[in-house]
C-alpha positions as a printed Julia matrix, in Angstrom:
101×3 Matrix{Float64}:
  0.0     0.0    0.0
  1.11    3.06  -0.74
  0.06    7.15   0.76
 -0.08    9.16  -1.79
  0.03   13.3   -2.05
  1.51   13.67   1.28
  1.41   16.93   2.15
  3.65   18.33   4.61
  3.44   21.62   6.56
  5.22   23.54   9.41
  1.77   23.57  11.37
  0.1    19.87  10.37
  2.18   16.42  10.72
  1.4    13.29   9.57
  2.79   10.83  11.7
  4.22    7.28   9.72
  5.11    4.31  11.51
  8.17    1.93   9.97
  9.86   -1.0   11.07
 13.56   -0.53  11.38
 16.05   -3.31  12.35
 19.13   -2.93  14.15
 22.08   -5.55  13.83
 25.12   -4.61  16.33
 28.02   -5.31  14.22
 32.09   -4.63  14.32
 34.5    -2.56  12.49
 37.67   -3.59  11.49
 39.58   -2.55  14.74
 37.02   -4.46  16.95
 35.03   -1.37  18.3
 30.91   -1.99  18.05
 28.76   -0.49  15.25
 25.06   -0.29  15.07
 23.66   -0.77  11.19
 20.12    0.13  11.06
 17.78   -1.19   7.71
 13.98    0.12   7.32
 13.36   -2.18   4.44
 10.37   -0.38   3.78
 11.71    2.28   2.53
 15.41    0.58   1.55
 17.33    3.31   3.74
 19.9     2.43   5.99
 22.34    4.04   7.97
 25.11    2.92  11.21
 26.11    4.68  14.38
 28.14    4.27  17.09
 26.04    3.99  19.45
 22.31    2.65  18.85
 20.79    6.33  20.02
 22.99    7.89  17.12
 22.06    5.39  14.7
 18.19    6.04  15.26
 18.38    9.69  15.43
 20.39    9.37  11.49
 18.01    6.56   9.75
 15.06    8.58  11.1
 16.67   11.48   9.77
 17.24    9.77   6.35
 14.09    8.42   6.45
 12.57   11.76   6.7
 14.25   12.96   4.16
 13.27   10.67   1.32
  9.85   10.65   1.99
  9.98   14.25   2.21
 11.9    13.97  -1.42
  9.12   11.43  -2.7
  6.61   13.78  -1.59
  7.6    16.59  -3.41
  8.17   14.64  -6.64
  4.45   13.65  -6.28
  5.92    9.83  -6.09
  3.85    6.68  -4.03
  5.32    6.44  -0.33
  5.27    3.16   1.12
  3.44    2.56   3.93
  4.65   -0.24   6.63
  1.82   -2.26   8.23
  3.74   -2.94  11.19
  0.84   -4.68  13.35
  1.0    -7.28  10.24
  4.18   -8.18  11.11
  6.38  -10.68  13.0
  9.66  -10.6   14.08
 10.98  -13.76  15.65
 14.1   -15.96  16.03
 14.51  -20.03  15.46
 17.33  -21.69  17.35
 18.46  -24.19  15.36
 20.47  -27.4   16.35
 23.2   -29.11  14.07
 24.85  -32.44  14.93
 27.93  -31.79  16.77
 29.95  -33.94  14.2
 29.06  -31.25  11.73
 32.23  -28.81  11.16
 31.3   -25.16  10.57
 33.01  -22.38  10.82
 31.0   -18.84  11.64
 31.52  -15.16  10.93
């Protein structure tokens, strides 16, 4: 689904909802990174810290709906309460040799 002919004002805001994921990964020296995705939208962005990395997808994700907006483009729309986030654990015989990133 997609909103279309979003207006946007200084006085009247339209509040969207997305679903961003956040992976904590490493650089190359070892220190922590936070990567942020909003597939949504296909934006992503990293941080330092996971407060940083927020505040710069939302930013970003502002942004290019404010762009699609103003080139009269389809926004897509996330239907969060649709959605399902989960984990599996999955078990491998131990005779198995892996290696893992």
């Amino acid at each position: 689904m997609f909103l279309s002919q979003v207006k946007f004002s200084h006085m009247e805001k339209r509040v969207l909802n997305y679903r961003i994921i956040i992976e904590k990964e490493k650089y190359e020296d070892g220190r922590p990174v936070y990567v942020a995705y909003c597939p949504t939208l296909g934006i992503s962005d990293y941080g330092d810290t996971i407060e940083e990395t927020l505040k710069s997808i939302k930013e970003g994700m502002e942004l290019a709906i404010e762009s699609m907006a103003k080139q009269n483009e389809d926004i897509p729309l996330d239907h969060i309460e649709e959605q399902m986030i989960t984990s599996a654990k999955i078990s491998l015989p131990s005779s198995l040799k892996v290696s893992f990133a």
